[in-house]
C-alpha positions as CSV (number, residue, x, y, z in Angstrom):
1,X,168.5,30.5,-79.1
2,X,169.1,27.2,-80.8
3,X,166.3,24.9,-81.8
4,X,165.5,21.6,-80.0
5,X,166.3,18.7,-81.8
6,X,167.1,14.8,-81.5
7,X,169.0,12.0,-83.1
8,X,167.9,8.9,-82.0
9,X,169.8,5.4,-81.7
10,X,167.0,2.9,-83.4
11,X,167.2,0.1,-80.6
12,X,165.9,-2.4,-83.3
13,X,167.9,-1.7,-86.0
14,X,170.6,-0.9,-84.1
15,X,171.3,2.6,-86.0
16,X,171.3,6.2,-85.5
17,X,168.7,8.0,-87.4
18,X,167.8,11.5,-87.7
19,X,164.7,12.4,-85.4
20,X,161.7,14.1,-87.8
21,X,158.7,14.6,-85.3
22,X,158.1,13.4,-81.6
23,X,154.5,12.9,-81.3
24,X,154.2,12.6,-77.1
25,X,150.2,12.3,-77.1
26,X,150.5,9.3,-79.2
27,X,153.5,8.4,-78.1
28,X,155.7,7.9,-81.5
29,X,158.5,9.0,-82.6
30,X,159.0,9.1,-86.5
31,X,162.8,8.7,-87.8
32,X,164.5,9.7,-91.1
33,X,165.0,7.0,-93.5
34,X,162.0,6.0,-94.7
35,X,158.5,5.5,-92.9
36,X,160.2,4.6,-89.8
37,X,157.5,5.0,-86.3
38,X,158.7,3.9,-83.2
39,X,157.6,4.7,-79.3
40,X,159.8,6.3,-77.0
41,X,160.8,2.6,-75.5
42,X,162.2,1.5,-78.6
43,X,164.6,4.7,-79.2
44,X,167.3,6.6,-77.0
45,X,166.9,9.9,-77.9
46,X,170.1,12.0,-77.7
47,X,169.7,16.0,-77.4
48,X,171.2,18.7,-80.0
49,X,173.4,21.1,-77.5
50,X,173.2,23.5,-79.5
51,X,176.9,23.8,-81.1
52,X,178.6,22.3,-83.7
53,X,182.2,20.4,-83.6
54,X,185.3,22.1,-85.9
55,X,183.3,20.3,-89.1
56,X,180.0,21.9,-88.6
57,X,178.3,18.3,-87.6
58,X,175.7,19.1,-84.4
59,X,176.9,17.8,-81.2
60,X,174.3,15.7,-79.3
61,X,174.2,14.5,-75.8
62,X,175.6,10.5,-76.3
63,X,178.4,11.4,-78.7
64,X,182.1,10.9,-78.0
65,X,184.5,14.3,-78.8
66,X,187.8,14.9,-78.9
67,X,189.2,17.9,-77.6
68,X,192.2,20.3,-77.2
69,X,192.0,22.1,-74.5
70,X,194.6,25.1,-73.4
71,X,197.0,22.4,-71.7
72,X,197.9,21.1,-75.4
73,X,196.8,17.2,-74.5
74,X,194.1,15.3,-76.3
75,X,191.6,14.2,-75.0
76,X,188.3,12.1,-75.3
77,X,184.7,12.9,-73.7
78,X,181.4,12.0,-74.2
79,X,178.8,14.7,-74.3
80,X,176.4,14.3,-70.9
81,X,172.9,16.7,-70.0
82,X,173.5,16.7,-65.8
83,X,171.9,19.5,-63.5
84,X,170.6,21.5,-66.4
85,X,173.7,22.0,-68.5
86,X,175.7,20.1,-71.3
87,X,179.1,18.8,-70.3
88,X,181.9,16.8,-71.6
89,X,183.2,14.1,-69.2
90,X,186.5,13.0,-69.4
91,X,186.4,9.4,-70.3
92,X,189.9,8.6,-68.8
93,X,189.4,10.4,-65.5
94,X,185.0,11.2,-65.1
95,X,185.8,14.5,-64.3
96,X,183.3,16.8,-66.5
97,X,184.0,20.4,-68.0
98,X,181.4,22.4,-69.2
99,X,180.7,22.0,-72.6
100,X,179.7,25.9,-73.8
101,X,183.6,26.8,-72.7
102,X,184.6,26.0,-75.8
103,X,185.1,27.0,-79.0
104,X,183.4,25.0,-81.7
105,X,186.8,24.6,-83.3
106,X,188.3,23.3,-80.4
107,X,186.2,20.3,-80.9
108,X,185.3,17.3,-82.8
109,X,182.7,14.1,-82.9
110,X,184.8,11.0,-83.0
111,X,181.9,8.8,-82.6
112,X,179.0,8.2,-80.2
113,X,178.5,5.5,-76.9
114,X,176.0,3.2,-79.1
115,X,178.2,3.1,-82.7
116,X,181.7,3.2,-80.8
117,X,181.6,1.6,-77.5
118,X,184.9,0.8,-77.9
119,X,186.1,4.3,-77.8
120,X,185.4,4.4,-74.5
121,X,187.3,1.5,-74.0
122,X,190.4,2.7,-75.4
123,X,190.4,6.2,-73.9
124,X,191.0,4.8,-70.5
Protein backbone atom coordinates (compact mmCIF):
# COMPACT_ATOMS: atom_id res chain seq x y z
CA UNK A 1 0.00 0.00 0.00
CA UNK A 2 1.36 3.43 -1.04
CA UNK A 3 1.53 6.26 1.39
CA UNK A 4 -0.70 9.36 1.24
CA UNK A 5 0.80 12.30 0.13
CA UNK A 6 0.23 15.93 -1.52
CA UNK A 7 1.90 18.50 -3.58
CA UNK A 8 0.27 21.62 -3.41
CA UNK A 9 -0.07 24.60 -5.96
CA UNK A 10 0.73 27.84 -3.47
CA UNK A 11 -2.28 30.08 -4.77
CA UNK A 12 -0.24 33.13 -3.57
CA UNK A 13 2.94 32.53 -4.87
CA UNK A 14 1.70 30.94 -7.64
CA UNK A 15 4.03 27.71 -7.28
CA UNK A 16 4.03 24.09 -6.59
CA UNK A 17 5.52 23.12 -3.41
CA UNK A 18 6.04 19.92 -1.73
CA UNK A 19 3.35 19.22 0.99
CA UNK A 20 5.23 18.51 4.68
CA UNK A 21 2.32 18.24 7.19
CA UNK A 22 -1.59 18.92 6.90
CA UNK A 23 -2.64 19.98 10.20
CA UNK A 24 -6.79 19.69 9.79
CA UNK A 25 -7.62 20.73 13.57
CA UNK A 26 -5.84 23.89 13.06
CA UNK A 27 -6.48 24.09 9.68
CA UNK A 28 -2.75 24.71 8.07
CA UNK A 29 -1.03 23.25 5.78
CA UNK A 30 2.89 23.69 6.02
CA UNK A 31 4.87 23.52 2.47
CA UNK A 32 8.48 22.82 1.62
CA UNK A 33 10.67 25.68 1.02
CA UNK A 34 11.14 27.40 3.89
CA UNK A 35 8.60 28.26 6.83
CA UNK A 36 5.78 28.29 4.52
CA UNK A 37 1.97 27.89 6.56
CA UNK A 38 -0.94 28.28 4.69
CA UNK A 39 -4.86 27.08 5.26
CA UNK A 40 -6.58 24.78 3.05
CA UNK A 41 -8.18 27.97 1.08
CA UNK A 42 -5.10 29.26 0.05
CA UNK A 43 -3.65 25.84 -1.53
CA UNK A 44 -4.97 23.12 -4.15
CA UNK A 45 -3.86 20.13 -2.91
CA UNK A 46 -3.17 17.56 -5.55
CA UNK A 47 -3.10 13.64 -4.43
CA UNK A 48 0.02 11.15 -4.87
CA UNK A 49 -1.64 8.09 -6.91
CA UNK A 50 0.52 6.03 -5.88
CA UNK A 51 2.80 5.38 -9.14
CA UNK A 52 5.58 6.92 -10.67
CA UNK A 53 5.94 8.09 -14.57
CA UNK A 54 8.93 6.20 -16.75
CA UNK A 55 11.53 8.78 -14.67
CA UNK A 56 10.57 7.71 -11.26
CA UNK A 57 8.81 11.38 -10.53
CA UNK A 58 5.26 10.66 -8.40
CA UNK A 59 2.27 11.21 -10.33
CA UNK A 60 -0.40 13.41 -8.64
CA UNK A 61 -3.96 14.10 -9.37
CA UNK A 62 -3.64 17.75 -11.43
CA UNK A 63 -0.67 16.73 -13.59
CA UNK A 64 -0.67 16.49 -17.37
CA UNK A 65 0.98 12.89 -18.77
CA UNK A 66 1.79 11.69 -21.88
CA UNK A 67 1.20 8.32 -22.75
CA UNK A 68 1.60 5.42 -25.26
CA UNK A 69 -0.78 3.31 -25.22
CA UNK A 70 -1.05 -0.23 -27.23
CA UNK A 71 -2.47 1.65 -30.40
CA UNK A 72 1.11 3.30 -30.91
CA UNK A 73 -0.46 7.17 -30.82
CA UNK A 74 0.61 9.78 -28.28
CA UNK A 75 -1.35 11.08 -26.34
CA UNK A 76 -1.90 13.77 -23.54
CA UNK A 77 -4.09 13.45 -20.21
CA UNK A 78 -4.39 14.98 -17.11
CA UNK A 79 -4.46 12.84 -14.01
CA UNK A 80 -8.29 13.08 -12.38
CA UNK A 81 -9.57 11.32 -8.67
CA UNK A 82 -13.54 10.57 -9.92
CA UNK A 83 -15.83 7.80 -8.20
CA UNK A 84 -13.02 6.47 -6.10
CA UNK A 85 -10.29 5.81 -8.61
CA UNK A 86 -7.38 7.67 -10.47
CA UNK A 87 -7.87 8.20 -14.11
CA UNK A 88 -6.24 9.83 -17.00
CA UNK A 89 -8.64 11.86 -19.27
CA UNK A 90 -7.88 12.37 -22.63
CA UNK A 91 -7.48 16.01 -23.14
CA UNK A 92 -8.29 15.93 -26.84
CA UNK A 93 -11.47 13.74 -26.55
CA UNK A 94 -12.58 13.73 -22.27
CA UNK A 95 -12.87 10.23 -22.53
CA UNK A 96 -10.94 8.80 -19.28
CA UNK A 97 -8.88 5.40 -18.91
CA UNK A 98 -8.08 4.14 -15.77
CA UNK A 99 -4.93 5.10 -14.67
CA UNK A 100 -3.50 1.71 -12.66
CA UNK A 101 -3.67 -0.03 -16.47
CA UNK A 102 -0.60 1.04 -17.07
CA UNK A 103 2.78 0.39 -16.78
CA UNK A 104 4.81 3.11 -15.10
CA UNK A 105 7.01 3.10 -18.10
CA UNK A 106 4.36 3.72 -20.36
CA UNK A 107 4.05 7.02 -18.82
CA UNK A 108 5.40 10.42 -18.25
CA UNK A 109 4.62 14.03 -16.37
CA UNK A 110 4.77 16.69 -19.04
CA UNK A 111 3.51 19.22 -16.76
CA UNK A 112 0.60 20.01 -14.53
CA UNK A 113 -3.03 22.19 -15.14
CA UNK A 114 -1.63 25.19 -12.85
CA UNK A 115 2.23 25.50 -14.36
CA UNK A 116 1.15 24.51 -18.00
CA UNK A 117 -2.28 25.50 -18.85
CA UNK A 118 -1.36 25.78 -22.13
CA UNK A 119 -0.78 22.10 -22.59
CA UNK A 120 -4.17 21.63 -22.48
CA UNK A 121 -4.63 24.09 -24.93
CA UNK A 122 -2.44 22.60 -27.48
CA UNK A 123 -3.55 18.95 -27.01
CA UNK A 124 -6.90 19.65 -28.44
Amino acid sequence: MSKTKFKAWDIQTESMRDVLVIDWVNELIDLSGGIIERRPHEVVLMQFTGLEDKNGVDICEGDIVEFIPFETSINNCVVKFERGTFKMELIRSGSARMLCNYREDEIEIIGNIYENPGLLEASK
